[in-house]
C-alpha positions in Angstrom: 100.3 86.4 105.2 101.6 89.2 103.3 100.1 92.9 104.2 97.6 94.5 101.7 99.5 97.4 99.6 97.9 101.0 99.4 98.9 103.5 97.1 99.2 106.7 98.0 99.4 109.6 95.1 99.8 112.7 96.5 102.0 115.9 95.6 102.2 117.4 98.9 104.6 115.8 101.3 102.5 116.5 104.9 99.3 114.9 103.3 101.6 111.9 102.3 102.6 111.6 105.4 99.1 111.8 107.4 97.6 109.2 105.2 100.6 106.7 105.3 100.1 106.9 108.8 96.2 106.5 109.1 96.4 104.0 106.4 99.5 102.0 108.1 97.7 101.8 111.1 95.1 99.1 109.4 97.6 96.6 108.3 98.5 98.4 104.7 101.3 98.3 103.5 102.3 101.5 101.8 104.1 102.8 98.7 103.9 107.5 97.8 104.5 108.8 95.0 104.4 112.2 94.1 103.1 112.8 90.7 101.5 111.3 88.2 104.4 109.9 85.6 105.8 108.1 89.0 102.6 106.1 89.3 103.0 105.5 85.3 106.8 104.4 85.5 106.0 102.0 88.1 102.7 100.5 86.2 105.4 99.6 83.6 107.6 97.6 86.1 107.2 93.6 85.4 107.8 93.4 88.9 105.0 95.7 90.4 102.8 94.7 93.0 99.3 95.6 92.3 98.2 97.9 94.8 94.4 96.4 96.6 93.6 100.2 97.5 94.7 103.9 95.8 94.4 107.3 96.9 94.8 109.7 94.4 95.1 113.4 94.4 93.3 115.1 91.4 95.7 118.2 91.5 99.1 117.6 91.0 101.9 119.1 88.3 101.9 117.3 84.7 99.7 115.1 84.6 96.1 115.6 86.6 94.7 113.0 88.6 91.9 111.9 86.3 94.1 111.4 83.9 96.1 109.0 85.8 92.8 107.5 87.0 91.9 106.5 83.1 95.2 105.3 82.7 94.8 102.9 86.0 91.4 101.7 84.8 92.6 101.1 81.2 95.1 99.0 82.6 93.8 95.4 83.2 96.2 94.1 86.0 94.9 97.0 87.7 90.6 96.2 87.5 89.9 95.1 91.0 91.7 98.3 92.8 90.0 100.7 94.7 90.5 104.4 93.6 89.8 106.7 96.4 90.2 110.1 95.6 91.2 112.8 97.5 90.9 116.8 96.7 90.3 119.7 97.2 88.7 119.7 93.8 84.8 119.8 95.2 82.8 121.0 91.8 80.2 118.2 90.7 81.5 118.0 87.4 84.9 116.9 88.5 83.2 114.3 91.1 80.7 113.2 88.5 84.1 112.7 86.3 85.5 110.8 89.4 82.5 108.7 89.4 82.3 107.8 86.1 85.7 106.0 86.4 84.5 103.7 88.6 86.2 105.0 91.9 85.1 104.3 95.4 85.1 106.9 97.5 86.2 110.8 96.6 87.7 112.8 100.0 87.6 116.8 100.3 90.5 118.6 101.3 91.4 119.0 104.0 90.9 115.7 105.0 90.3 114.3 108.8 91.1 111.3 109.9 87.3 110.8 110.2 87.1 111.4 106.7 89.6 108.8 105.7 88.3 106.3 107.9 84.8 106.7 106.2 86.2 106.4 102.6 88.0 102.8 103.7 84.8 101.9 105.4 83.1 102.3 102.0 86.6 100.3 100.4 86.5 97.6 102.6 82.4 97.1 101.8 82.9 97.7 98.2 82.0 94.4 96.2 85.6 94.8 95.1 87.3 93.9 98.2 87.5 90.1 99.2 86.1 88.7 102.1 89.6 87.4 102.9 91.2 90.7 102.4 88.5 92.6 104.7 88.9 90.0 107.7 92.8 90.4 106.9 92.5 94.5 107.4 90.2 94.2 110.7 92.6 91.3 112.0 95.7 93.9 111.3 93.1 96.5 113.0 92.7 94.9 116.2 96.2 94.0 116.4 97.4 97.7 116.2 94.7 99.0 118.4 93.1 100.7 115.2 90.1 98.4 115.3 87.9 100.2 118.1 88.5 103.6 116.5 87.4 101.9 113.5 84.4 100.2 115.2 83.0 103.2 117.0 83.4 105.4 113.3 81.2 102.9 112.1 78.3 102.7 115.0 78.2 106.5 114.8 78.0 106.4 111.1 80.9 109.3 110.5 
């Protein structure tokens, strides 16, 4: 069974980094890019792997992440992935924006581990996700140890 892929969007190397790592740790497999016309390039590719999860930044140089979020959702090999955004862009027009295109979850900067967990809590209860691909992250959970972290996140309701 092959591991679910997550995309990670993100200009700034550290925040790549810490969310490779929290996401990693539930089973995802995990491809960064920096910048918008990346993302774009590799939407092109015949061989792409359509990513089950996304994390997208909303500031980044060229091309700003709602634009790249239109062009994800207007893209029809892309309609059952979760956007999850994650700023430091906090101003309820810009979420509302968010919101309207459909994504699942929308993380302020600077983000915890916490907050992260939440947003794939939501993810992996979103109608979008398949059963089979939730059982397959909380298998791939327990198996790496991430699974009571997860379970007590969710009991406390973080």
């Amino acid at each position: 069974m092959q591991n679910p892929l997550a995309w990670i969007i993100e200009d700034s190397g550290l925040n790549r980094r810490v969310l490779t790592r929290v996401i990693e740790s539930f089973g995802f497999e995990v491809r960064c890019f920096s910048s918008g016309s990346e993302v774009v390039n590799a939407m092109n590719d015949m061989w792409l792997t359509v990513p089950e999860i996304i994390f997208c930044d909303l500031m980044m140089p060229k091309m700003s992440g709602l634009e790249l979020i239109r062009r994800i959702r207007q893209n029809s090999n892309f309609e059952k992935s979760v956007i999850i955004v994650i700023s430091a862009v906090a101003d309820s027009e810009t979420v509302e924006k968010a919101k309207a295109m459909n994504v699942s979850g929308y993380i302020i900067k600077p983000s915890s581990a916490a907050r992260i967990l939440k947003a794939l809590d939501h993810a992996l209860n979103d109608f979008s996700i398949s059963d089979d691909l939730r059982s397959q992250i909380e298998q791939q959970a327990v198996k790496t140890g991430s699974f009571k972290v997860f379970s007590e996140f969710r009991r406390k309701g973080a």
